[in-house]
N, C-alpha and C positions, 0 to 999 in steps of 0.2 A: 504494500500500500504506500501512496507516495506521501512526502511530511508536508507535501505544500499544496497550496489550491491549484488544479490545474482542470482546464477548460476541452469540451469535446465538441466541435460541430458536427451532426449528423446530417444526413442524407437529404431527413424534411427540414431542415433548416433549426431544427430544437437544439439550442447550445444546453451542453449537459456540464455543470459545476460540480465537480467533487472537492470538499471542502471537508478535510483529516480533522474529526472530533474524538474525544474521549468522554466517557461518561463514567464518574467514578464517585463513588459513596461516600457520604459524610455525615458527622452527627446528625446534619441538621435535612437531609435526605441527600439524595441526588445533585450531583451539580455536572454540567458540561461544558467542557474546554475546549479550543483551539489550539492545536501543535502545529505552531506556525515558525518559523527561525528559531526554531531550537530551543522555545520557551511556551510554556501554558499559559494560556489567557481565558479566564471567566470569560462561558458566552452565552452565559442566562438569560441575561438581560437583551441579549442584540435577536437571540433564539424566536421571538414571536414574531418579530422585528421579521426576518428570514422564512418564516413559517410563512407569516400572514402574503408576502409578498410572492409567494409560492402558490399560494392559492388564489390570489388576486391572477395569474397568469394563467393558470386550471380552468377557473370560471369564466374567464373572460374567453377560451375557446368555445368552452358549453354553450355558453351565450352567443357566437358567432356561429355555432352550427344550429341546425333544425330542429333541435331536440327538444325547443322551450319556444314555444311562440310566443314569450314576453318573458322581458326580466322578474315581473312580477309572478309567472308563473313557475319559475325558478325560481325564487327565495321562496314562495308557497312551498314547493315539492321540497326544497331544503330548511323549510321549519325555521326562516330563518328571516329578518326585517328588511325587506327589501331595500333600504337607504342605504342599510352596511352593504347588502351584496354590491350595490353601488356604487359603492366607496372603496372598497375592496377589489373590486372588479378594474375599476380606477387604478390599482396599483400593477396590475397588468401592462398596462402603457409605459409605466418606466424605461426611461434608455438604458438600454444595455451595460453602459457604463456604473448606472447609480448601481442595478441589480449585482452588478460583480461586484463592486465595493461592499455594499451590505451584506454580500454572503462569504467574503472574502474578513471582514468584521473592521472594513478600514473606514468605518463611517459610525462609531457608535453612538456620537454624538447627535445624530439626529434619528428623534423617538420613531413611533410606528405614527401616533396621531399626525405629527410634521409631513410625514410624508401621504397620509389622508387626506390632507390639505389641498394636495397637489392636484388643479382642476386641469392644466391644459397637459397635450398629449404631445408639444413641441417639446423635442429633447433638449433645445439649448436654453429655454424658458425654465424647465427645470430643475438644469441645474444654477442656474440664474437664482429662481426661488429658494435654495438648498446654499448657496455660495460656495458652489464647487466651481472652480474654474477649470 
């Protein structure tokens, strides 16, 4: 398994992230880390952060294919407030760039709400609103 984040394009155009975690026991339950240059880094915190932005990319195909004749009947069949699928759905459009960085954990500074925020779908406006240059 390799110690650092590295990236795979496939065939349909899906870039696949493998991103080298640990998951290792503590009093206080579970915690998971980043082995990134030869040192562990807490990625509790960035993890939903990662998650959420993963499933924003998920549903936002769902949603493009036939399977839902409204977003509203996706979040219904997903049990689920159709503003957040939304919103969420919205995390889909991220440029490629912001998406490696938050799963590579080089952006932990900006929360999961921060990037909910983010209404437009232009990638340089983005990271304009984020102050990534």
């Amino acid at each position: 398994m390799p110690d650092k984040t590295t990236y795979k394009a496939l065939a349909n155009g899906t870039l696949v992230a493998h991103v080298p975690l640990t998951f290792a026991r503590t009093p206080c339950g579970g915690r998971l880390f980043a082995q990134e240059d030869g040192r562990n880094r807490d990625r509790n915190k960035e993890l939903a952060t990662v998650q959420t932005v993963a499933l924003g990319a998920l549903w936002r195909r769902v949603a493009a294919s036939d399977r839902f004749p409204t977003r509203f009947k996706m979040a219904e069949h997903l049990r689920i407030d159709s503003s957040y699928l939304t919103r969420v759905i919205r995390l889909g459009y991220l440029s490629p760039y912001i998406v490696e960085k938050i799963a590579a954990g080089d952006l932990p500074h900006i929360s999961l709400e921060t990037l909910m925020k983010i209404q437009t779908p232009v990638w340089a406006e983005q990271h304009k609103a984020l102050g990534i240059d």
